[in-house]
C-alpha positions in Angstrom: 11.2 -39.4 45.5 10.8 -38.0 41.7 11.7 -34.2 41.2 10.1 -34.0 38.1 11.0 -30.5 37.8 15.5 -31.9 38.2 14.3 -34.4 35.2 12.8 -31.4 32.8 16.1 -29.2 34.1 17.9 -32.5 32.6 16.4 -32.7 29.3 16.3 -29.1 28.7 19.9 -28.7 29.2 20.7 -31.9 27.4 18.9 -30.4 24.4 20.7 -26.9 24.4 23.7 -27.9 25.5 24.4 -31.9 23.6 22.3 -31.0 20.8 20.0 -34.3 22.3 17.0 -34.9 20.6 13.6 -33.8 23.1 11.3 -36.3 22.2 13.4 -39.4 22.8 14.4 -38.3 26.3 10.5 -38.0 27.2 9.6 -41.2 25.6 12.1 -42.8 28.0 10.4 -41.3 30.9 9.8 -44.2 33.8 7.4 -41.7 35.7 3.9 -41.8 36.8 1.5 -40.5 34.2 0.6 -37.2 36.2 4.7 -36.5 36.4 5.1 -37.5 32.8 2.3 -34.6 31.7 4.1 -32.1 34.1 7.3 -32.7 32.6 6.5 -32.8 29.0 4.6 -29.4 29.7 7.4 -27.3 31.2 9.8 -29.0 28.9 7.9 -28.5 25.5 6.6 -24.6 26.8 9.8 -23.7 27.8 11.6 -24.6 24.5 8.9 -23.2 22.4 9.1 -19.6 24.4 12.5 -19.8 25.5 13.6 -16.4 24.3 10.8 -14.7 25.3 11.0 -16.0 28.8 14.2 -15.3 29.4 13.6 -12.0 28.0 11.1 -11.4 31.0 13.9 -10.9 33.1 17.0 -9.5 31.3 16.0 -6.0 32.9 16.9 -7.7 36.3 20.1 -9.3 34.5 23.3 -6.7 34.4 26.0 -9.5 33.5 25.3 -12.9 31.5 24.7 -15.8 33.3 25.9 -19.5 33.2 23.4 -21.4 30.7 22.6 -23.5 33.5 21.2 -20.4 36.0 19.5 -19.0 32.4 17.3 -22.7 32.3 16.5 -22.3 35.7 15.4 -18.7 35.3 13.1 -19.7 32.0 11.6 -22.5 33.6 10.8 -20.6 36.6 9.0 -17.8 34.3 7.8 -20.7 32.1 5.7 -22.3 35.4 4.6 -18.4 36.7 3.5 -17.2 32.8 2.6 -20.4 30.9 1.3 -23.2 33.4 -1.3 -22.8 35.8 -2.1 -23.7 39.4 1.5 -23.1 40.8 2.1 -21.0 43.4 4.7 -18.1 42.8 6.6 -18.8 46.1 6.5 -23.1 45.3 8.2 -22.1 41.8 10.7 -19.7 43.5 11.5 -22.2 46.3 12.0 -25.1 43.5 14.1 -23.2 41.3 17.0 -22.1 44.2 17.2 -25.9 45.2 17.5 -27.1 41.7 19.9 -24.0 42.0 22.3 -25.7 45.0 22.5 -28.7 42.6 23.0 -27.8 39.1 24.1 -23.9 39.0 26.2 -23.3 42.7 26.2 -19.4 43.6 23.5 -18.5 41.7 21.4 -19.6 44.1 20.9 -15.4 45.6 20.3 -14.5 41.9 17.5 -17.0 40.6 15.6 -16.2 44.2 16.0 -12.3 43.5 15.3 -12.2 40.0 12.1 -14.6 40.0 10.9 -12.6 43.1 11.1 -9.5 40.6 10.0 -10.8 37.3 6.6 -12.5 38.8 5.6 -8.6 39.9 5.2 -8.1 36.2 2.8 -9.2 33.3 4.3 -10.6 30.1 5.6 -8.0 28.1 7.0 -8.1 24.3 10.1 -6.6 23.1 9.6 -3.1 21.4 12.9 -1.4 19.9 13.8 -0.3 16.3 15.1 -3.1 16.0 11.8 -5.6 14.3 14.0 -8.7 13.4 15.1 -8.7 17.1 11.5 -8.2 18.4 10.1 -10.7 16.1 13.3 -13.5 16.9 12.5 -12.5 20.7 8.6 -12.6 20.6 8.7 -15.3 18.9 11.4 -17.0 20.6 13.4 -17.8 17.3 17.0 -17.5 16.3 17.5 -14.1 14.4 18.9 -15.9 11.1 15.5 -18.2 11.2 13.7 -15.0 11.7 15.7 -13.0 9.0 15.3 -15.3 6.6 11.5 -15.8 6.9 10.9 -12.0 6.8 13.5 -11.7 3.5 11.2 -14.4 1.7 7.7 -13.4 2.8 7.9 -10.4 4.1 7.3 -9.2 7.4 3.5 -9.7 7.9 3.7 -13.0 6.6 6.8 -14.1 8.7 5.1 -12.9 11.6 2.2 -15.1 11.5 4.4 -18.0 10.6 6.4 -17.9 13.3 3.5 -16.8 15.8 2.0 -20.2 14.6 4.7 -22.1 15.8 3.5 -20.8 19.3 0.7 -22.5 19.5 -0.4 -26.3 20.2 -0.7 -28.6 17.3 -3.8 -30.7 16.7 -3.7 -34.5 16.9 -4.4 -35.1 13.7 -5.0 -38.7 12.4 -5.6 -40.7 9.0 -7.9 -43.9 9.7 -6.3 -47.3 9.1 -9.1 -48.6 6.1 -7.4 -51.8 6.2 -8.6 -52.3 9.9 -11.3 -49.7 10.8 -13.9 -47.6 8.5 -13.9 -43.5 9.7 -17.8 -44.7 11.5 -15.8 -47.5 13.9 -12.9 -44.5 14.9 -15.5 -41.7 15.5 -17.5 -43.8 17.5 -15.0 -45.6 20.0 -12.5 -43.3 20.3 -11.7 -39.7 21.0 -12.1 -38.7 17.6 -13.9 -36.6 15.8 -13.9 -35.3 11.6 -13.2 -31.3 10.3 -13.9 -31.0 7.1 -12.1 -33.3 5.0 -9.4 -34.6 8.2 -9.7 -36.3 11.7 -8.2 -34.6 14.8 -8.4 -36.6 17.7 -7.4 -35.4 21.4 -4.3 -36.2 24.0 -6.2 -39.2 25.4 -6.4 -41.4 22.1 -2.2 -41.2 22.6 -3.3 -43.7 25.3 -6.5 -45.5 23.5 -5.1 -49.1 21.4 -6.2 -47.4 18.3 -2.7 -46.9 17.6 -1.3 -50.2 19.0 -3.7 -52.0 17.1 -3.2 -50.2 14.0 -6.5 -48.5 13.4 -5.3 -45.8 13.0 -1.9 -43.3 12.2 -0.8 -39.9 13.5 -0.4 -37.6 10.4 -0.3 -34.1 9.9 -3.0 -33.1 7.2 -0.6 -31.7 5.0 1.8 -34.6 5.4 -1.6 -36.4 4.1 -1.7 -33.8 1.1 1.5 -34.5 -0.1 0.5 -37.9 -0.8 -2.7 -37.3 -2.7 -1.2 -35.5 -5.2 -0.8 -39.0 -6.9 -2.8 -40.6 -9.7 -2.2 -44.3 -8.3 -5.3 -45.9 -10.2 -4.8 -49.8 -10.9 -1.4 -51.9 -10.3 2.0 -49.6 -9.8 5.2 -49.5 -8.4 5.9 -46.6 -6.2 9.4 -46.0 -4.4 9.6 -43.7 -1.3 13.2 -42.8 -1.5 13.2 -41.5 1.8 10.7 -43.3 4.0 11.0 -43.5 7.6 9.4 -43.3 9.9 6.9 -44.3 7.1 3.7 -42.4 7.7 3.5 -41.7 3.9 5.1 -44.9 3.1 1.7 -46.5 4.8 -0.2 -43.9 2.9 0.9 -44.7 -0.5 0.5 -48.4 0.7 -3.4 -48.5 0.9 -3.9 -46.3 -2.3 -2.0 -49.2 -4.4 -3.2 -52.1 -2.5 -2.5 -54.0 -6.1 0.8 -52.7 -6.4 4.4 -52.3 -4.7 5.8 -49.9 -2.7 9.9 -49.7 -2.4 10.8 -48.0 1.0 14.2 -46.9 1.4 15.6 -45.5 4.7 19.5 -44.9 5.0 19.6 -46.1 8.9 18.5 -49.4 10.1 17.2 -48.1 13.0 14.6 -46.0 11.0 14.1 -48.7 8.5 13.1 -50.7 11.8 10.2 -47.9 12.3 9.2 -48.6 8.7 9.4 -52.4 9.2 7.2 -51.9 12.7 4.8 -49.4 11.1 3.7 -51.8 8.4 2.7 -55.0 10.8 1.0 -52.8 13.1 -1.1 -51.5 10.0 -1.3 -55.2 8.6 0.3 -53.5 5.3 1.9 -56.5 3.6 2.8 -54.7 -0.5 5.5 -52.9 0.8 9.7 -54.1 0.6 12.1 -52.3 3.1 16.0 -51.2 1.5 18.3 -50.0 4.3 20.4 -48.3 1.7 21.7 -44.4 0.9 19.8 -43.9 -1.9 22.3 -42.6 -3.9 24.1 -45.3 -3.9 21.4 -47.4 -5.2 20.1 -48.4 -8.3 17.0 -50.3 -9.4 16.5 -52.6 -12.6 13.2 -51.9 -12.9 11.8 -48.4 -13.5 9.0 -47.3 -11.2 5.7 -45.7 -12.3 5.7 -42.8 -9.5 8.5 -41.6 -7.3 7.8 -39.9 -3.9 11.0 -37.6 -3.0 10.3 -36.6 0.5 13.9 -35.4 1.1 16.1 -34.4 4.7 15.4 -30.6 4.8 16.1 -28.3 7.9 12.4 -28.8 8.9 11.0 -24.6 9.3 7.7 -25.9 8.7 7.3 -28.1 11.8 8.9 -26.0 14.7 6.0 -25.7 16.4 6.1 -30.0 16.9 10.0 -29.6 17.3 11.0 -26.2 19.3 14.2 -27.7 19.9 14.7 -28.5 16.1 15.6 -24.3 15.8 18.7 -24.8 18.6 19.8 -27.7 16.8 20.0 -26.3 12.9 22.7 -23.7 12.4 22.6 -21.5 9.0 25.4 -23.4 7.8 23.1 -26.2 7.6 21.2 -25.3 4.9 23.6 -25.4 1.9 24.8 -29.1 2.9 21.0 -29.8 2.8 20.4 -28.1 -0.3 23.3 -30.2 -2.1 22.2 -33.3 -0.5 18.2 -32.9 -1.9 19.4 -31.8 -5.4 21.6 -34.9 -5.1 18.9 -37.1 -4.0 16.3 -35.1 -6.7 18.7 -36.1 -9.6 19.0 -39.5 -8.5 16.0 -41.3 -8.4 14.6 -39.1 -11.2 16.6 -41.8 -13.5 14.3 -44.4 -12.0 10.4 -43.4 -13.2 9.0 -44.3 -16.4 8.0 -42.2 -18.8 4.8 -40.8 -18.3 5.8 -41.2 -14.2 5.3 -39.0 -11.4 7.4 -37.5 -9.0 5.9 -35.7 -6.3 9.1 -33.5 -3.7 8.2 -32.3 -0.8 10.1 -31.3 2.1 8.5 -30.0 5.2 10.4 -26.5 5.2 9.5 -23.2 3.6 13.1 -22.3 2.8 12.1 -21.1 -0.7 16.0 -22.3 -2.0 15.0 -26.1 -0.3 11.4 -25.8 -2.1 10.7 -23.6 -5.0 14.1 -22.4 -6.6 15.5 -26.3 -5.9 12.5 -27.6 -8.2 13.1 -24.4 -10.6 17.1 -25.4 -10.7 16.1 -29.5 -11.2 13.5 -28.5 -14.3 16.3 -26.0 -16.5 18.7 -29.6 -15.9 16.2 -31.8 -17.2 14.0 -30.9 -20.0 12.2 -34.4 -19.7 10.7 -33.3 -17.0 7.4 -30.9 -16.5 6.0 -29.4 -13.6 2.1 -30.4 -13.0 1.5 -29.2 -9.7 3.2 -26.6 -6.8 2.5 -25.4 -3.8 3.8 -24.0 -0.4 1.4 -24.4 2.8 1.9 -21.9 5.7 1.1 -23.5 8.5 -1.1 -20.7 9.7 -3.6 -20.8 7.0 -4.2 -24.2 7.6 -3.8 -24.7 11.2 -0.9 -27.6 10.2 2.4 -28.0 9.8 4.2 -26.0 6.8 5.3 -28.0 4.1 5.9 -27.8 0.3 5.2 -29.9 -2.3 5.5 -30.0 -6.5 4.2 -32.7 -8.6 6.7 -33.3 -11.7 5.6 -35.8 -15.2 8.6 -37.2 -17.0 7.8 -36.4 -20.4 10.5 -38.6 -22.4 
């Protein structure tokens, strides 16, 4: 019999403690769809609150405990505060066996402290101390949080990170090679806001996907990509592509022209490969390469940098991207995009463009990298910037700046 409750335990504690990437270990799920919904639930919730559960019973908590009993304790809170239709006694039963199995002799403890906790409603942390209230509200590491509030200020970072809170749309760009926007709104759980098309959790299951119709795609990951002029034939070259969402993008909007995709694994070049069949996109050559250790003899009339950047725009898709990244991370990032930046900049034409955009709002990732790229080369002007906070939108946060090589 499946404890799907032992399998989120598993995942959860393979993310914080292996560093294991979520979403794979729930795409390998062999349960039965109602399982598979439970799990993802209590393993998604519990990552994106994980501080502020666990911080619902550290009144009850006078020593630390292992990291195994601490799971147990924010799942349990996680099923009692954030998931309906569980009884409190069902969770608190579930949570001391998974305790005889994967924490021994905390068993006494989790039964006590849940017991406690569920006699009170959430509460929020309240010292002097806002940094620590907002990282624990929040449930974000204090350096993440720090950061934030240094460059946008409290009020700002506090909607940012509240954002990440709640549930992302489904947002989707229509396939025009195989369906028009009329054939998707009116066979499939999809419907148009304003300019974009959000569809809901049961078109993950429709074969508008499968078939190619259509594309998940962040509406500001669409942006990004419409900040081209790609009138008449050109040759485009996405130096970072997979898993080739924009690749696909720039694909239809130069059906005349060429797109070069390069992707460093072959793994991810494989997503690219797959992407482009499924969409019947046939314009578009796949390099497994590091693209700085590639060079082209042909020049290319637009260049789309999309470079590897520590991702503080889409932690409310990845809640366990913030207990992978460590602050250390961002100045090997940093390097690495100004490498990259640099690099393929040798490759457009004159007159080109060269759209960056990361999907970050580290301002020295974004901004003061573009700044730093522009006093190094003159023959370069900046046409277009902009940050997007996710908030304002109701999308992930991203940034992107629109460069014209001049000479």
């Amino acid at each position: 019999m499946i404890n799907s409750r032992f399998i989120a335990y598993k995942i959860l504690e393979a993310t914080l403690l292996k560093n294991q990437y979520t979403n794979l270990a729930l795409k390998n799920l062999q349960t039965n769809p109602q399982d598979t919904r439970f799990i993802t639930k209590l393993v998604y919730t519990s990552l994106q609150n994980y501080e502020s559960l666990l911080f619902q019973s550290s009144e009850y908590l006078t020593k630390p405990v292992s990291k195994q009993a601490e799971i147990l304790l924010v799942m349990g809170n996680c099923q009692h505060y954030k998931m309906d239709s569980i009884q409190d006694y069902a969770i608190v039963n579930e949570m001391v066996n998974l305790a005889k199995r994967v924490a021994p002799g905390y068993q006494g403890l989790i039964n006590a402290v849940l017991k406690k906790t569920f006699t009170k409603p959430y509460r929020l942390s309240q010292t002097e101390n806002e940094i620590m209230n907002l990282s624990i509200n929040t449930s974000t590491p204090q350096w993440i949080a720090s950061l934030l509030v240094s460059q946008y200020g409290q009020e700002i970072a506090e909607k940012i990170l509240a954002h990440n809170q709640t549930e992302a749309p489904l947002y989707v760009r229509v396939n025009p090679l195989k369906a028009t926007e009329t054939e998707i709104i009116e066979n499939y759980p999809v419907i148009k806001v304003g300019d974009y098309f959000v569809g809901q959790q049961s078109l993950l299951k429709s074969d508008a996907l499968s078939l190619g119709l259509a594309v998940i795609q962040d509406k500001t990951s669409q942006k990004i990509c419409t900040l081209f002029d790609l009138t008449g034939s050109k040759r485009v070259l996405d130096a970072c592509s997979a898993p080739g969402t924009k690749t696909s993008q720039l694909a239809t909007m130069v059906s005349q022209g060429e797109i070069v995709a390069v992707e460093l694994h072959e793994h991810r070049s494989k997503l690219v490969i797959d992407l482009m069949k499924r969409l019947s996109i046939n314009n578009v050559t796949t390099i497994t390469s590091d693209i700085l250790e590639i060079t082209f003899d042909q020049q290319f009339d637009a260049i789309l940098c999309d470079v590897p950047c520590s991702g503080l725009g889409v932690l409310r898709r990845k809640p366990d991207l913030k207990y992978r990244l460590s602050q250390n991370d961002l100045d090997t990032l940093q390097d690495l995009q100004k490498k990259i930046l640099n690099h393929v900049s040798l490759f457009l034409k004159v007159n080109g463009q060269l759209v960056y955009s990361t999907c970050t709002l580290n301002r020295k990732e974004n901004e003061k990298q573009i700044a730093s790229f522009l006093k190094e080369n003159q023959n370069y002007r900046l046409i277009h910037e902009e940050t997007v906070l996710g908030y304002r939108e109701n999308s992930d946060g991203f940034y992107m700046a629109k460069l014209i090589k001049v000479a």
